[in-house]
Each structure stands twice: as C-alpha cells, then as structure tokens.
C-alpha positions as a printed NumPy array, in Angstrom:
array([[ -1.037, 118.793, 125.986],
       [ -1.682, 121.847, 123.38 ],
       [ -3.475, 121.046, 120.233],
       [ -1.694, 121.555, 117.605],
       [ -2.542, 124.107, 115.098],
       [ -4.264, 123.449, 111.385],
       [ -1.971, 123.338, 108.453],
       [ -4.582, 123.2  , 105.192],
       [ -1.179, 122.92 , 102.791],
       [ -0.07 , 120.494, 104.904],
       [ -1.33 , 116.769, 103.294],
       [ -1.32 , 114.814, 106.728],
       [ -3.02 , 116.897, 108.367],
       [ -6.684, 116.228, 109.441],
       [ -7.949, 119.682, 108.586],
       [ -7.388, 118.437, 105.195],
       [-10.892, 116.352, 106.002],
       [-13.008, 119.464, 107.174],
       [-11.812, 120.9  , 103.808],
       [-12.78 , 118.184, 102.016],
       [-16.359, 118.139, 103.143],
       [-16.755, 122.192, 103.182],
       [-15.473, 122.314, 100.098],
       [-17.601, 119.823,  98.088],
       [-20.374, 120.982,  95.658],
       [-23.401, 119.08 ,  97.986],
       [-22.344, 120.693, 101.501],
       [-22.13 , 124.392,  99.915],
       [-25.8  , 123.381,  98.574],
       [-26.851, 122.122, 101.498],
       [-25.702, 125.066, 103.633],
       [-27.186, 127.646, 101.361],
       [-30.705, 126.052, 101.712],
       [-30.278, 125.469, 105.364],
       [-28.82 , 129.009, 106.547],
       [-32.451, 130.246, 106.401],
       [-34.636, 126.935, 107.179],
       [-35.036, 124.406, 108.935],
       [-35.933, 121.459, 105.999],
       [-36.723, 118.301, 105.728],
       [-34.725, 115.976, 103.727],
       [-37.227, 115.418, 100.846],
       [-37.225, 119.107, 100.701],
       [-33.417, 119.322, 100.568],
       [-33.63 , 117.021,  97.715],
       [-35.975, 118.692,  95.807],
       [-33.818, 122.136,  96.166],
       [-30.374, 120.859,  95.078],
       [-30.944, 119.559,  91.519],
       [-28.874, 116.09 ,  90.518],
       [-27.733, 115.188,  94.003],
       [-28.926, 111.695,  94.595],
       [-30.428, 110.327,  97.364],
       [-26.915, 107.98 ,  98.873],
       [-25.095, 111.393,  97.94 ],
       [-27.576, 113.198, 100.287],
       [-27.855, 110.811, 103.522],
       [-23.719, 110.721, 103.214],
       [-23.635, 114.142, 103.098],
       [-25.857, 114.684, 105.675],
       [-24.329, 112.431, 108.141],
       [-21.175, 113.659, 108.113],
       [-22.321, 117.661, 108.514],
       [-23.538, 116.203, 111.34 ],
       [-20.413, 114.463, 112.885],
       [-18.596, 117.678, 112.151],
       [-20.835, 119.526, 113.97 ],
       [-22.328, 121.676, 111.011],
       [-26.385, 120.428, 111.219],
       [-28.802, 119.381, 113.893],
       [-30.68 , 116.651, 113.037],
       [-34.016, 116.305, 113.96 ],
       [-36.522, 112.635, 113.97 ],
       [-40.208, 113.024, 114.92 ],
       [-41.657, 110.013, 116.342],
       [-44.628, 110.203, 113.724],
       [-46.171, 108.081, 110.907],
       [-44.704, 108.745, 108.251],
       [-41.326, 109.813, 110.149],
       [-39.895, 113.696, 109.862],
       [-36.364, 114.216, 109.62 ],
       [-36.275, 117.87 , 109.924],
       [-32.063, 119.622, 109.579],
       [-30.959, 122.845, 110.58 ],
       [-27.903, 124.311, 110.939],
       [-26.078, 124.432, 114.533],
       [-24.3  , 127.39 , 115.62 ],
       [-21.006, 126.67 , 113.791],
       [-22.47 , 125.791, 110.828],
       [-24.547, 128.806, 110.425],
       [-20.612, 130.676, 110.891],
       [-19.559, 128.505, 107.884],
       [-22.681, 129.082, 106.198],
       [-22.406, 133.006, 106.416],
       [-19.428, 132.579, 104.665],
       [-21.007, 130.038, 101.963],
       [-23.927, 132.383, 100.972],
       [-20.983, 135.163, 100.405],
       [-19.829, 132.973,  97.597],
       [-23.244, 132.191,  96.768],
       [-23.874, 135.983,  95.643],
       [-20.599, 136.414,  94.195],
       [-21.201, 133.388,  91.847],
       [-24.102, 134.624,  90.923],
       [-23.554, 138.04 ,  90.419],
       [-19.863, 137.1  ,  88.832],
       [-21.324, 134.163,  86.226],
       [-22.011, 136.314,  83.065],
       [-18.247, 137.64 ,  83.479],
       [-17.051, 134.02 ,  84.16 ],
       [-18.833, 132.919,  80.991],
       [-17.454, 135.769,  78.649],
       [-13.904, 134.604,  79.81 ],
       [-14.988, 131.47 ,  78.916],
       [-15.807, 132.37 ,  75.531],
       [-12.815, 134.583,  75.068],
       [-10.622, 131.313,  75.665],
       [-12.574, 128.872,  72.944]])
C-alpha cells in the first residue's frame, strides 16, 4: 500500500499536525538553542524568555514523538534531562536558524513598516 503524499492546504490531512508543532513560537525557540547544544531543560528555560514550564515539558514531548529531539535521563541525584536534536531535527533546524537570521537582520525594516502603517 503507497503512502499517500502530504497536502499542507489540505485541512484533513495529518501533515497539518507536523505544521502545527514546527510552526509554533516554542519549537522554533527550542530548535534554535538546540541546533548547537545539547541542554538541559532548566537551561532551555532560562534561554527562551516567557515560556512556562507546562508549555516547555508539552513541547518537549511532542518534538520527541515526532522525532525532532533525543531525550536524554541520567540516573543521578538530582536527575539530568539532557535534549539534543536527532538527525531530522537538526534538517528542520537548519532551516529554523535561516529564519532566525533573517528576523533578525529584517526587524528594523519590519518595524519602520510598522510605523509607516500607524
């Protein structure tokens, strides 16, 4: 049986839920930081200002079913949790820290539209 192909415009189809998490303000955070380190989740937290902590562990968790991060527990006192991004989620994240740039490097242009427009 083929698979059938992804249809983003489509609104039944399941892409629609890879989308959904890519596409949200906390994974695009959460790659940036992890495309270069492996980090712990206190770290994590610490990096992306205003995300709380349910918003983080949900997050988390599903990068992980999707098979974006590797998540790591270290039988220790206090316990590690240590993330890092698997091989498809550094792909995604190459393409996140593209936008990354461009939002920086764009935002004073973005803002005199902005201004233009008030």
């Amino acid at each position: 049986m083929r698979e059938k192909k992804a249809n983003l415009f489509n609104p039944n189809c399941p892409s629609r839920d890879v989308l959904e998490l890519i596409g949200g303000k906390w994974s695009m955070l959460i790659l940036c930081i992890l495309y270069d380190n492996t980090t712990r989740t206190g770290e994590i937290k610490r990096m992306v200002g205003g995300i709380s902590q349910k918003m983080l562990t949900q997050t988390l968790r599903a990068m992980e079913y999707n098979g974006l991060v590797k998540r790591t527990s270290y039988p220790e006192v206090p316990p590690r949790v240590e993330y890092e991004l698997t091989e498809l989620g550094r792909s995604l994240g190459e393409l996140v820290v593209m936008m990354e740039h461009w939002i920086v490097q764009n935002h004073p242009a973005i803002l005199k539209a902005r201004k233009k427009h008030e």
